[in-house]
KENU-381650 format. One record per residue: residue number from 1; residue in one letter; x, y, z of N, C-alpha, C in turn. Coordinates in steps of 0.1 Angstrom, whole numbers, always signed. Atoms other than C-alpha are relative to their C-alpha. Layout:
N
NUM  A  X  Y  Z  X  Y  Z  X  Y  Z
...
***
This chain:
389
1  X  +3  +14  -3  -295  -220  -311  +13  -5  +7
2  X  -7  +8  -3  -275  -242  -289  +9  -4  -6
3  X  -11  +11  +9  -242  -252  -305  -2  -13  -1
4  X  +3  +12  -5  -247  -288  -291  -12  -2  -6
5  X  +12  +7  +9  -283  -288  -308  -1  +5  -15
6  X  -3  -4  +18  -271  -273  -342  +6  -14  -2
7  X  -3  +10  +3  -249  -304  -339  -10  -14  -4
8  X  +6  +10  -1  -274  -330  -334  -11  +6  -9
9  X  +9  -4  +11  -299  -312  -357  +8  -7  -14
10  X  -8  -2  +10  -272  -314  -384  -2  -20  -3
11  X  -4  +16  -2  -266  -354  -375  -14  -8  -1
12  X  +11  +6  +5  -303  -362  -383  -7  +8  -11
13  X  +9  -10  +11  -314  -335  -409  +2  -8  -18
14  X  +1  +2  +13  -306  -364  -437  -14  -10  -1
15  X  +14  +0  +1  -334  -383  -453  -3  -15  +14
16  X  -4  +13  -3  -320  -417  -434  +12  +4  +13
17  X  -14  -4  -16  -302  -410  -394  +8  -15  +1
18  X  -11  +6  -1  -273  -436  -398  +2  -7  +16
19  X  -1  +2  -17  -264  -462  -361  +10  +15  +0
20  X  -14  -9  -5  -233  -436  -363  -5  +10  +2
21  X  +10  -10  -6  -255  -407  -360  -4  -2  +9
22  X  +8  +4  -15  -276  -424  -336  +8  +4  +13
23  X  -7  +2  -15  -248  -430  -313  +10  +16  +3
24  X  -4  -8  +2  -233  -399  -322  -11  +13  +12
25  X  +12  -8  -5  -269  -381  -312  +3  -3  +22
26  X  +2  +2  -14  -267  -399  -279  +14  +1  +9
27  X  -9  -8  -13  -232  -390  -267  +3  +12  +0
28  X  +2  -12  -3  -238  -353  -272  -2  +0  +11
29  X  +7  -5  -11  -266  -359  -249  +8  -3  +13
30  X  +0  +4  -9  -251  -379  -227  +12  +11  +9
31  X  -11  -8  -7  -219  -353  -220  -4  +15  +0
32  X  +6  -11  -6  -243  -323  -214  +1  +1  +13
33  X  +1  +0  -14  -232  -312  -182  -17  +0  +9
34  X  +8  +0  -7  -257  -312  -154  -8  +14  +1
35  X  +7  -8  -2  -285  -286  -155  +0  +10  -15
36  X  +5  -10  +15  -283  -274  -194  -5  -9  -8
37  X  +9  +8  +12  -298  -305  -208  -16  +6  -3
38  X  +12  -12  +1  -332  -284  -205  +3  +6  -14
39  X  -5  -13  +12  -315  -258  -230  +2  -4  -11
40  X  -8  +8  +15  -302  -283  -258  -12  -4  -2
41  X  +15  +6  +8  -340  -302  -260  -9  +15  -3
42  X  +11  -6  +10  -357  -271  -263  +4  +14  -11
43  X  -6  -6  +16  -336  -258  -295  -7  -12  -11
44  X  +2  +12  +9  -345  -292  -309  -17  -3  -5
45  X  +13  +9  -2  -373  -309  -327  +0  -14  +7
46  X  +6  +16  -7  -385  -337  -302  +0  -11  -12
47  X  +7  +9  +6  -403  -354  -324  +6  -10  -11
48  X  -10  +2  +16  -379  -355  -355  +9  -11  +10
49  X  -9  +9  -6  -349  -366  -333  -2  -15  +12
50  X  +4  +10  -5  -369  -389  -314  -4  -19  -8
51  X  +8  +6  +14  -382  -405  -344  +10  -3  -5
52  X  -11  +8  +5  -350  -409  -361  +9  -8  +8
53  X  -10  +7  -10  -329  -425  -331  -10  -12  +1
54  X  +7  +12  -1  -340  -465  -335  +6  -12  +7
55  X  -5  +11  -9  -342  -495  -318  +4  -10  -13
56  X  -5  +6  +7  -323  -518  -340  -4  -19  -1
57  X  -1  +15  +1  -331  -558  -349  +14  -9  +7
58  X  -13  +8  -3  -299  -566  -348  +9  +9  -1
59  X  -7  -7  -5  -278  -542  -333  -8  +10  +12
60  X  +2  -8  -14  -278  -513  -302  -18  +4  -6
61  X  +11  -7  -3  -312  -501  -291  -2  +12  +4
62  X  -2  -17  +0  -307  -460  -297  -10  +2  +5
63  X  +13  -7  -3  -346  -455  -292  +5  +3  +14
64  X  +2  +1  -18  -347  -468  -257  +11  +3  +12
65  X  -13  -9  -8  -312  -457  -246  -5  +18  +2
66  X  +4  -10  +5  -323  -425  -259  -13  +8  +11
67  X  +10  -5  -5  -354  -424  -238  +2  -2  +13
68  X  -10  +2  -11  -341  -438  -206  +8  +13  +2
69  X  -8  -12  -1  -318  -407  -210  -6  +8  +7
70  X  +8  -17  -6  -344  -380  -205  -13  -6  +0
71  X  +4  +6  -7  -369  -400  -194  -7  -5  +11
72  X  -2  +4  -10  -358  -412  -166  +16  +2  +7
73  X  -15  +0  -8  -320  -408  -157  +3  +18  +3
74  X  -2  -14  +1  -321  -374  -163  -16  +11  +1
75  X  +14  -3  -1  -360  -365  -160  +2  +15  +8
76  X  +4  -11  -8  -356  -340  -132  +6  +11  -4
77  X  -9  -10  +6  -333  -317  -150  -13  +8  -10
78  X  +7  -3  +16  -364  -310  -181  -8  +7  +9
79  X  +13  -7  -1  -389  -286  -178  -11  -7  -5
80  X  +11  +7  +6  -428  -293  -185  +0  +5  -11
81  X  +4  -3  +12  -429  -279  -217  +13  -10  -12
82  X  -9  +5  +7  -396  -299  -229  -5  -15  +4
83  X  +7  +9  +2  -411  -328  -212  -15  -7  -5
84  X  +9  -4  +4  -444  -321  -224  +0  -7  -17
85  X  -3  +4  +15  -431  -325  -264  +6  -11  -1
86  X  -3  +12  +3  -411  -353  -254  -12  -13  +3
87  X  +14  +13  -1  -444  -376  -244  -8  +3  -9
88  X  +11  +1  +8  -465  -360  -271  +7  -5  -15
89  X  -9  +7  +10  -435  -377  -297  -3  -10  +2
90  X  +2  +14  +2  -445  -410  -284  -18  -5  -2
91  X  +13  +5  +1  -481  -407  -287  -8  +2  -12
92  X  +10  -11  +14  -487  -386  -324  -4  -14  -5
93  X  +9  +12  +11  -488  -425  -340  -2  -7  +8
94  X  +6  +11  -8  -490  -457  -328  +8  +1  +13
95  X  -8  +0  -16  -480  -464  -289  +3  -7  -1
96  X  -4  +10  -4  -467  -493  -286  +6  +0  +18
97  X  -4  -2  -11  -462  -506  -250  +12  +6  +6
98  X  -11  -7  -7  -427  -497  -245  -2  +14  +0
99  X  +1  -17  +3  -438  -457  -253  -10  -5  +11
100  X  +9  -1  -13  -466  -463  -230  +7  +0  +17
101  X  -8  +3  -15  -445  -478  -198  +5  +10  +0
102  X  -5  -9  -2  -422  -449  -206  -10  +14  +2
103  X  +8  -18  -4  -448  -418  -207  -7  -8  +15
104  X  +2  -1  -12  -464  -438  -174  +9  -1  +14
105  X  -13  -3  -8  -431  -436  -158  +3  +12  +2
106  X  -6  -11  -2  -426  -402  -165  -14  +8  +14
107  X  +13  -11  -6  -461  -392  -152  +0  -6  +18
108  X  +2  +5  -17  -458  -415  -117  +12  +6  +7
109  X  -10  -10  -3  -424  -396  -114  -1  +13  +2
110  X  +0  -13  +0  -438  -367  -114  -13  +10  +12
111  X  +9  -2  -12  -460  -353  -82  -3  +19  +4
112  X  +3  -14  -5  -475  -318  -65  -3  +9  -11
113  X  +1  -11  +13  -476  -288  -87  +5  -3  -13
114  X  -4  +4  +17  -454  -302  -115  -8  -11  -4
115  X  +9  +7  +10  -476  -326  -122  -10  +3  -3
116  X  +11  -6  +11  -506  -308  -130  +1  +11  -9
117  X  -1  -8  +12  -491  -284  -146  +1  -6  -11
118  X  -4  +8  +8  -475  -312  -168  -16  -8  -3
119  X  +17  +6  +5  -514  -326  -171  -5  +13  -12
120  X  +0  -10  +12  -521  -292  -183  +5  +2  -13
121  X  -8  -3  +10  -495  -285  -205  -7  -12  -12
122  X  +4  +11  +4  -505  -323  -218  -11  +4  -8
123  X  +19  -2  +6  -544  -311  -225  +1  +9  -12
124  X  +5  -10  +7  -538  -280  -240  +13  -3  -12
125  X  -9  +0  +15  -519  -300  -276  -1  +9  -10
126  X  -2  -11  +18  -531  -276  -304  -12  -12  -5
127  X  +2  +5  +9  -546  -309  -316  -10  -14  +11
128  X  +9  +11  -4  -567  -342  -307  +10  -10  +4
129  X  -6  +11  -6  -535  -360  -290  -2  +8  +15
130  X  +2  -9  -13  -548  -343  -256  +6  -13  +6
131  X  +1  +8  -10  -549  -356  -224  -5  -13  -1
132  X  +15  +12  -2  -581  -376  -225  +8  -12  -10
133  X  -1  +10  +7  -567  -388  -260  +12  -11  +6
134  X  -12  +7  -9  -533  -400  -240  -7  -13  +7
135  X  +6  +9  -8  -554  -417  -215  -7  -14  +1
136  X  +3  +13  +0  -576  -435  -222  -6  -7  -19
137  X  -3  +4  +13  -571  -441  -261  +14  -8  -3
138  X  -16  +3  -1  -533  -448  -260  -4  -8  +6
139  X  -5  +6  -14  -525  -462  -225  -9  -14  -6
140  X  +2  +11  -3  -531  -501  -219  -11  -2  +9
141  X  +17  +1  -9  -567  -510  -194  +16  +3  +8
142  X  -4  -3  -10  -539  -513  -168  +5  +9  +5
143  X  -2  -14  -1  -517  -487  -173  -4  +12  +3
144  X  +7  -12  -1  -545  -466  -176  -6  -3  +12
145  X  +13  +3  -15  -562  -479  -140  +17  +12  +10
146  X  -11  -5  -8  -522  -469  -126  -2  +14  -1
147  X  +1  -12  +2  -526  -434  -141  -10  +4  +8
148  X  +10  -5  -3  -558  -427  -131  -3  -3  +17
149  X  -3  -1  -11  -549  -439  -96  +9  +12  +7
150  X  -6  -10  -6  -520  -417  -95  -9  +17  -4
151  X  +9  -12  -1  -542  -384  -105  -10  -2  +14
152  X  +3  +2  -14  -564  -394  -78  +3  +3  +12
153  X  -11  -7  -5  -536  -391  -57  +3  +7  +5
154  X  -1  -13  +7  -526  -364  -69  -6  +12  +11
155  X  +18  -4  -2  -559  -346  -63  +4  -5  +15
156  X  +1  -7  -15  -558  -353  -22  +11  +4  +4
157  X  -13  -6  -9  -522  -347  -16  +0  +16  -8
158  X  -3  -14  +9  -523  -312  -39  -14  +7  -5
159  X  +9  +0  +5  -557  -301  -41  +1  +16  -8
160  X  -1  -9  +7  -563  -272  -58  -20  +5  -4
161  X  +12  -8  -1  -593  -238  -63  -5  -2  -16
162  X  +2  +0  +10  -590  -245  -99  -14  -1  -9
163  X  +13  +6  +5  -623  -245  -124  +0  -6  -14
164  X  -3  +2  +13  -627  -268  -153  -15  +10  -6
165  X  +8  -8  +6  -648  -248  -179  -1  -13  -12
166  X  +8  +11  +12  -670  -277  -201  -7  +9  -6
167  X  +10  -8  +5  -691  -261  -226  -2  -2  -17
168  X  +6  +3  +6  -707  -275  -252  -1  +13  -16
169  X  -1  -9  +13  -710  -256  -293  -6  +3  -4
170  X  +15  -3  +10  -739  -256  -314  -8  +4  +12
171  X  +10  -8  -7  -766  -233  -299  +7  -2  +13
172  X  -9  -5  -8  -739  -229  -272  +7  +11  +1
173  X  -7  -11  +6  -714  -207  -288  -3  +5  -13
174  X  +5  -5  +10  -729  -208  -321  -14  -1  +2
175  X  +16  +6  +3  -767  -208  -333  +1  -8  -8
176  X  -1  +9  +10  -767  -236  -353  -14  -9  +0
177  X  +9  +10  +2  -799  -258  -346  -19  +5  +2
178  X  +11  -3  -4  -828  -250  -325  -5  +14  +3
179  X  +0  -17  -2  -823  -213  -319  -5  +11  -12
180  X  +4  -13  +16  -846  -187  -343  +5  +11  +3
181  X  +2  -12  -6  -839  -159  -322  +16  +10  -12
182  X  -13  -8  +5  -804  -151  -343  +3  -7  -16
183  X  -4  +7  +16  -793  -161  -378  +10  -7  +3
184  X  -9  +11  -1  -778  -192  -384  +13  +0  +3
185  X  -17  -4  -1  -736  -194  -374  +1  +12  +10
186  X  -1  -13  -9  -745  -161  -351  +17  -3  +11
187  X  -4  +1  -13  -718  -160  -324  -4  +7  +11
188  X  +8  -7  -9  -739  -155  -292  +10  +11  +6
189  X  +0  -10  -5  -733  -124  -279  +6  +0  +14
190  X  +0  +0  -15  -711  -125  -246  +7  -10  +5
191  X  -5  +15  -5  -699  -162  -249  +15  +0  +3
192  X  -19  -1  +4  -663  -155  -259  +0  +2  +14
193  X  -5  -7  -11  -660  -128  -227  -7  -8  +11
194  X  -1  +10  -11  -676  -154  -203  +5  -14  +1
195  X  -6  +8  -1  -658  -181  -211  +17  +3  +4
196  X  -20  -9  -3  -624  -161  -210  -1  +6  +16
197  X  +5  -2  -12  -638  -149  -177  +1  -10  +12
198  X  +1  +12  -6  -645  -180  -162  +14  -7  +0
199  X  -12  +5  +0  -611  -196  -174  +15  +9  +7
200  X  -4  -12  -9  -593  -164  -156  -2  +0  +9
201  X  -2  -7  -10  -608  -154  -133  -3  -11  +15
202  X  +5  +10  -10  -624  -188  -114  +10  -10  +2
203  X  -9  +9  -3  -587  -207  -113  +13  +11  +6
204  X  -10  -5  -7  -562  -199  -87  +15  +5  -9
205  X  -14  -8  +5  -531  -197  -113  -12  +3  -12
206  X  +8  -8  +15  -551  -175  -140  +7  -4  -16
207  X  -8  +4  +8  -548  -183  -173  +4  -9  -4
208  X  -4  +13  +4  -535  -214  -171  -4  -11  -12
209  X  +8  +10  +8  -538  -238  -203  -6  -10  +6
210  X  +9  +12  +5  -562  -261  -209  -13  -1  +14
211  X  +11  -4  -15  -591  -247  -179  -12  -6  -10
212  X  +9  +1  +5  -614  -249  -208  +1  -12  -15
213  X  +2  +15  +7  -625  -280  -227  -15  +5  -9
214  X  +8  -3  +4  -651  -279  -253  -10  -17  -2
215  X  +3  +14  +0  -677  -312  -252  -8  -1  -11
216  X  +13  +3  +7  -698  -322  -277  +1  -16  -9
217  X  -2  +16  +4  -710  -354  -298  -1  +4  -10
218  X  -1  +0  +14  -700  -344  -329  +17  -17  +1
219  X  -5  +6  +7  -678  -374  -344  +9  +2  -3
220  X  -11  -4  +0  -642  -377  -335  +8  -3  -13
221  X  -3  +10  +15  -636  -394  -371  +18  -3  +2
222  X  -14  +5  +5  -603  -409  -383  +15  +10  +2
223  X  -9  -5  -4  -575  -396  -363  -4  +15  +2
224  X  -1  -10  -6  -593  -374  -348  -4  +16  -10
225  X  +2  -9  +12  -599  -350  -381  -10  +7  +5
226  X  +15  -10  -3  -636  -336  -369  +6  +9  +12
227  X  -6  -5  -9  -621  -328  -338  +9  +15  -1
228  X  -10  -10  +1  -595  -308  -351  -10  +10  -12
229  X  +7  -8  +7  -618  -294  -377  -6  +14  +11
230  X  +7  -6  -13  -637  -283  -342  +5  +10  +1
231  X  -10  -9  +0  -608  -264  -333  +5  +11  -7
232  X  +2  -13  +5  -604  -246  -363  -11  +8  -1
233  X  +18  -10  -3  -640  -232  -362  +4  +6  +7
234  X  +1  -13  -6  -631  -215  -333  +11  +6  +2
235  X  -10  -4  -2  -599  -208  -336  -4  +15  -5
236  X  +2  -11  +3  -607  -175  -347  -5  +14  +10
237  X  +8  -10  -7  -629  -161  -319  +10  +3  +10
238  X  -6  -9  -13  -603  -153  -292  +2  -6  +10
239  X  -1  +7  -13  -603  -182  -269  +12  +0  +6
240  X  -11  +3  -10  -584  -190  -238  +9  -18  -8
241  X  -6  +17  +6  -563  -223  -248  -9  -12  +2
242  X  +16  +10  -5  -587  -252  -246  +1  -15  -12
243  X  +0  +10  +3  -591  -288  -257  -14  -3  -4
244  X  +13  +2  +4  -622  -305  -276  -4  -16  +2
245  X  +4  +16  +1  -637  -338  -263  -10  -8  -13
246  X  +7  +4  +6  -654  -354  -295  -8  -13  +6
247  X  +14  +13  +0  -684  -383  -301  +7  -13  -8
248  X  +2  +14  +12  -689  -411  -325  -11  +2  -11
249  X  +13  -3  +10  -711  -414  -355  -14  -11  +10
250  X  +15  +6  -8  -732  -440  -333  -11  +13  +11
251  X  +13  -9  -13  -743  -408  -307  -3  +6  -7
252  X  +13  -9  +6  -759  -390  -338  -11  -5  -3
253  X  +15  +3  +2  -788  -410  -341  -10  +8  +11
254  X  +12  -8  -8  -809  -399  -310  +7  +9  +12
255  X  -4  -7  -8  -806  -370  -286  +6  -7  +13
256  X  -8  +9  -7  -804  -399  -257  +14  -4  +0
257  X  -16  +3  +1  -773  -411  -272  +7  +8  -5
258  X  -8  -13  +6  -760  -376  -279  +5  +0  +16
259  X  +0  -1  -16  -765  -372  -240  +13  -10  +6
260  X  -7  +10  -4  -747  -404  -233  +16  +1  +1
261  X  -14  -3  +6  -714  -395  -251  +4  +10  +6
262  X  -5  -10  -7  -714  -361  -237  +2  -1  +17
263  X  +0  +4  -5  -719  -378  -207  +11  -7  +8
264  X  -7  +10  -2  -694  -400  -209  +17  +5  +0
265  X  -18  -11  -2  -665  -371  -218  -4  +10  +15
266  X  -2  -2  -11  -676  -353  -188  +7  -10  +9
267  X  -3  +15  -9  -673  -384  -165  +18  +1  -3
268  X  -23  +2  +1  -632  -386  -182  +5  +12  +4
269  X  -2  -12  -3  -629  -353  -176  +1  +3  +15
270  X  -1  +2  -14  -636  -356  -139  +9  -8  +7
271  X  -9  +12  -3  -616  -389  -137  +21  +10  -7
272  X  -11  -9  +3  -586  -366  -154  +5  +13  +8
273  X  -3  -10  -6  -592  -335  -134  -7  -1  +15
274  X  +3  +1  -10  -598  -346  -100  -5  +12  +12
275  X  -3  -8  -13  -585  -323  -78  -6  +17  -6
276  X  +5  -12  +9  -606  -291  -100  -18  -4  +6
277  X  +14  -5  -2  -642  -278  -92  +0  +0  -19
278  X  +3  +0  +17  -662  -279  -127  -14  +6  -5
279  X  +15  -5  +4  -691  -261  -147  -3  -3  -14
280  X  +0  +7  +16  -706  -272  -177  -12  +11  -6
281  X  +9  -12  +3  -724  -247  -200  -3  -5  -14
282  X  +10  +6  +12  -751  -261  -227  -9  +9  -2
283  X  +17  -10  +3  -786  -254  -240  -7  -13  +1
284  X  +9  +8  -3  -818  -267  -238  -7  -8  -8
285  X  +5  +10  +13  -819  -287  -275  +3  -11  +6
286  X  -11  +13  +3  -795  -315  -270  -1  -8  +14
287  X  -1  +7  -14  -803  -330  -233  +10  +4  +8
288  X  -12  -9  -10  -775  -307  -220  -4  +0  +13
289  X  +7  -2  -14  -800  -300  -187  +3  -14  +5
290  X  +0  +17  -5  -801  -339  -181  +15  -3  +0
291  X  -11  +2  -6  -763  -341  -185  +5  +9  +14
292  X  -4  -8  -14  -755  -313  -161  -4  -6  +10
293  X  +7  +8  -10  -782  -330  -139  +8  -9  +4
294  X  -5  +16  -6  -766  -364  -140  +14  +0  +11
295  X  -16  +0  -8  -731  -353  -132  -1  +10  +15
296  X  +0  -4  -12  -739  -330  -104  -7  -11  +12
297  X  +3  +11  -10  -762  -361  -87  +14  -7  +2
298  X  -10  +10  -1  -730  -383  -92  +8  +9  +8
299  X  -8  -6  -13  -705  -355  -73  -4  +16  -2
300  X  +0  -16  -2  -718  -324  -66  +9  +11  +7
301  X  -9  -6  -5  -690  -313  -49  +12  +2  -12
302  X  -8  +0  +9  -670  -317  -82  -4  +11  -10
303  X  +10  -6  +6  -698  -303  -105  -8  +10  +8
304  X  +13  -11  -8  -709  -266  -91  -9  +1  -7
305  X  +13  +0  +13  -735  -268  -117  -1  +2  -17
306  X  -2  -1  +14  -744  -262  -151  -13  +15  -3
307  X  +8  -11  +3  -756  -231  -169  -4  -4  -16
308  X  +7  +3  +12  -783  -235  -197  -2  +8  -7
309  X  +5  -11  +4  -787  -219  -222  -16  -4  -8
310  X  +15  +5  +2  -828  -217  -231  +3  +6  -16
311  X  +5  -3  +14  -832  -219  -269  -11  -6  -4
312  X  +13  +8  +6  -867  -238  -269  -9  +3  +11
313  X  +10  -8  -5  -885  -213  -246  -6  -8  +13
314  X  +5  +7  -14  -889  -231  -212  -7  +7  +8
315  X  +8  -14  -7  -911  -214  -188  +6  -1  +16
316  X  -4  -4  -8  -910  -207  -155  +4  -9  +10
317  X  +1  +9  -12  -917  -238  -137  +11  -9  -1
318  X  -7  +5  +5  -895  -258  -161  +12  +4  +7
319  X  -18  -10  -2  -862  -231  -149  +4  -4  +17
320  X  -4  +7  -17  -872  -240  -114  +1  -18  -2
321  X  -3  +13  +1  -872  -276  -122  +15  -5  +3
322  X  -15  +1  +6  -837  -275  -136  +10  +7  +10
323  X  -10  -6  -7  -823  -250  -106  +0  -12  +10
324  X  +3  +11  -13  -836  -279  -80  +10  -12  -4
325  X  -14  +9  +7  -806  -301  -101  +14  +10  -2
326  X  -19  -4  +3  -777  -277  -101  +2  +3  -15
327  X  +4  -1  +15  -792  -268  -139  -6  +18  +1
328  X  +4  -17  -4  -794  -222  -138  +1  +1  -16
329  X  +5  -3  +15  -811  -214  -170  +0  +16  -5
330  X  +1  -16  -3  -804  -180  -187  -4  -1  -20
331  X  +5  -2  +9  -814  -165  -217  +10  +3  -8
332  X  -8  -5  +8  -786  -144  -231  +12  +1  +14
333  X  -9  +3  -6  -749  -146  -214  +1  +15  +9
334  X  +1  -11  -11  -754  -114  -195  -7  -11  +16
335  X  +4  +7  -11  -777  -139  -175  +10  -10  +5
336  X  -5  +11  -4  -754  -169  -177  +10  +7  +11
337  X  -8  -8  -9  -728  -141  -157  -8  +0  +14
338  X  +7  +0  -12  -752  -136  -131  -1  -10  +9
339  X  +4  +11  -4  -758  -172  -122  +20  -2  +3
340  X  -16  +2  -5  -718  -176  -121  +5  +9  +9
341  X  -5  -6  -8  -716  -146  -97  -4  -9  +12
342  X  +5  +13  -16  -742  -165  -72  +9  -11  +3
343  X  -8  +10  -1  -722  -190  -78  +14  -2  +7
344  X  -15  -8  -1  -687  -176  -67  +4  -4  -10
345  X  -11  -6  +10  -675  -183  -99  +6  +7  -9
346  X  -3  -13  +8  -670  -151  -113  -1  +9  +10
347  X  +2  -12  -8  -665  -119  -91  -10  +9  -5
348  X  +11  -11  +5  -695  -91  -97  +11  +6  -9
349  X  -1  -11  +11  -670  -68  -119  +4  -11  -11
350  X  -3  +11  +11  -661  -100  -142  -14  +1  -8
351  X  +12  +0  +7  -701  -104  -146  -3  +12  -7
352  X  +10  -15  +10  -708  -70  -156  +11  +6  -9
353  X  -6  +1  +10  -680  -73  -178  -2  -9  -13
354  X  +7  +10  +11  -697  -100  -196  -11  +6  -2
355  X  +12  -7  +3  -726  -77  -195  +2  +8  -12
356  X  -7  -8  +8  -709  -53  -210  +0  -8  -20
357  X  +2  +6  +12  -697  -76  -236  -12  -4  -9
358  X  +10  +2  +3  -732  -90  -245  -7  +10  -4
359  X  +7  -16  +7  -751  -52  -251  +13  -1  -13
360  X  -7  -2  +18  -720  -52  -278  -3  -6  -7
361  X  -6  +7  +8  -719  -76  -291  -18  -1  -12
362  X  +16  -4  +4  -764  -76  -294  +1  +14  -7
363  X  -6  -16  +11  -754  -37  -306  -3  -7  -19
364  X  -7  +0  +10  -735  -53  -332  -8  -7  -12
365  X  +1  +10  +8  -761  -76  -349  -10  +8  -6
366  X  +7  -3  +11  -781  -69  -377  -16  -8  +5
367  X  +15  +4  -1  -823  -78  -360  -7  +12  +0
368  X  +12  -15  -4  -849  -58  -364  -11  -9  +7
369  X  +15  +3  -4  -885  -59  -352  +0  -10  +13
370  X  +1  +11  -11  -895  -87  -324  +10  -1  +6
371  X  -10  +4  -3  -864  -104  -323  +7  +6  +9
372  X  -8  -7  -8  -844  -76  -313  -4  +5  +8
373  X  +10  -4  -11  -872  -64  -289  +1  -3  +12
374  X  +0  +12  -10  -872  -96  -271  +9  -3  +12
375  X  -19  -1  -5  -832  -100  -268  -1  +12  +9
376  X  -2  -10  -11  -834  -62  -253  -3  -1  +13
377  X  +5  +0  -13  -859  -69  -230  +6  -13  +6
378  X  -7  +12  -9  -844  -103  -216  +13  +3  +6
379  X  -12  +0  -4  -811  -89  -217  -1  +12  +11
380  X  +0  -9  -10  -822  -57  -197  -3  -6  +15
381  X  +2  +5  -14  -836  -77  -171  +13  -10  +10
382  X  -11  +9  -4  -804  -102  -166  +12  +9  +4
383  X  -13  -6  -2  -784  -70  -167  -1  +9  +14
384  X  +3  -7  -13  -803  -57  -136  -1  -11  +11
385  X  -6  +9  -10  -797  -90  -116  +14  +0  +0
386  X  -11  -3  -5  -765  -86  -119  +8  +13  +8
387  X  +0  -15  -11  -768  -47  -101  -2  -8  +13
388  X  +3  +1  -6  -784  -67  -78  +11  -13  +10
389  X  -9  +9  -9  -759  -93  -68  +16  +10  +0
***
């Protein structure tokens, strides 16, 4: 560790950081020569030393000296991942305007490639203080019209090949509602490896956090708790880094106002990721078809479409209904691959890498009789449009 951040560790590690500490904390920083203040914040906890350095009633104002520092006086020295922890220390509790003006100062300071990276970095928290939540939870109406001007922005001076990946849970990634075809909690067969696919292989810097968002109107509850619950659910399966837009308990009454809410985090999602192409991947319980729809009418050049997944047996005419909206209905994720190759967003050996994965993962499940009949025969046929593209 940094000598210089063992000190200032040391100088708030009691239960109570002292002004003499404070001021202590802040002329370390301030006699960090030029170009290692980077190296001292990221030995440090942000959030601690942020948190203990305060603005005083009656005496000096450590916070805002403090933030002013690296902030703004010294901003361009920090990396996004050092400034990244220092704006997600002013947003874990309450915001108060002065933390606001300061995180919309750092963000209007910040332009071209380092600022979406620093969007990125932003999205992909670990936790329900994302982006979206930054935005438009935190931030002030105005503040938040300034931000969302500067993304805007953004987005025409720096465009970018990038893809957001939306994609929806229940009878999405799991079976959970309307789907008989698999025992309850199943994880479909194929989803993981086209979602990891899609977040790879359809954004110009591969890889990159936070490509993929998960949407749904489950009920972001009290600080966010469901949300994060969300997150551990799938923490397990292998995903790419990825953020979860939650609901409200008002959009569980009717599928309409399920639609609405999922609707409504798309929509932020576009307003956040301007300058990004986007695909959104549902099923055919939850009005998913009719969200995809809505948002590709509103910009189809933003929205290359949405891939469905059919868990309530649509027919043929229905599949064409839903392609004549920018809505490619598939059965099992061998298909949804196929419809993302037409698409250009997946190259042919990606799709028949998700083919691949899908026969495993189907291999791997415990159906007999019908069931597994059905799945074969659907999946053989999805896995021979993809020979063919």
């Amino acid at each position: 560790m940094d000598p210089r951040a063992v000190q200032i560790t040391a100088l708030s590690s009691g239960w109570r950081t002292g002004r003499s500490q404070e001021a202590q904390i802040l002329q370390i920083l301030r006699e960090v020569p030029h170009g290692e203040l980077d190296t001292v914040l990221a030995d440090l906890d942000l959030d601690k030393v942020i948190g203990d350095v305060d603005d005083h009633l009656w005496g000096p104002d450590h916070r805002t000296q403090l933030l002013d520092l690296l902030l703004d006086a010294r901003l361009a020295e920090l990396s996004t991942p050092v400034v990244g922890r220092a704006i997600a220390s002013l947003h874990a509790g309450p915001t108060p305007r002065s933390y606001q003006e300061a995180i919309v100062g750092v963000l209007l300071a910040t332009h071209g490639r380092a600022f979406h990276d620093l969007k990125y970095h932003l999205n992909a928290s670990g936790d329900y203080h994302d982006l979206e939540h930054l935005v438009f939870e935190d931030l002030d109406e105005d503040l938040q019209d300034t931000v969302l001007e500067h993304f805007a922005e953004q987005a025409r001076v720096d465009p970018t090949s990038d893809l957001r990946v939306l994609c929806d849970i229940d009878d999405t990634v799991k079976c959970a509602i309307h789907d008989d075809r698999y025992p309850r909690g199943t994880v479909y067969p194929g989803v993981v490896e086209l979602l990891t696919q899609l977040d790879r292989g359809a954004a110009a810097d591969a890889g990159r956090a936070g490509d993929l968002t998960f949407v749904t109107a489950r009920p972001g509850g009290p600080r966010g708790l469901v949300e994060q619950y969300t997150r551990d659910a799938l923490s397990h399966l292998g995903l790419p880094p990825h953020a979860v837009l939650g609901g409200s308990l008002l959009n569980l009454h009717t599928k309409a106002a399920m639609a609405e809410r999922k609707l409504q985090n798309m929509e932020r999602d576009r307003l956040l990721f301007p300058e990004c192409r986007m695909v959104f991947i549902g099923d055919s319980g939850q009005a998913d078809g009719r969200v995809g729809a809505e948002m590709h009418r509103i910009d189809p050049a933003h929205i290359v479409g949405t891939l469905l997944h059919d868990v309530t047996g649509l027919d043929d005419s229905e599949r064409a209904a839903w392609a004549d909206q920018g809505v490619h209905v598939f059965d099992t994720y061998a298909g949804a691959a196929a419809h993302a190759v037409r698409l250009g967003l997946l190259s042919a050996e990606q799709g028949r890498r998700v083919a691949r994965a899908t026969r495993q993962g189907l291999q791997a499940l415990t159906l007999e009789g019908p069931a597994r009949e059905h799945l074969e025969s659907v999946l053989t046929a999805e896995e021979s449009s993809l020979r063919i593209v």
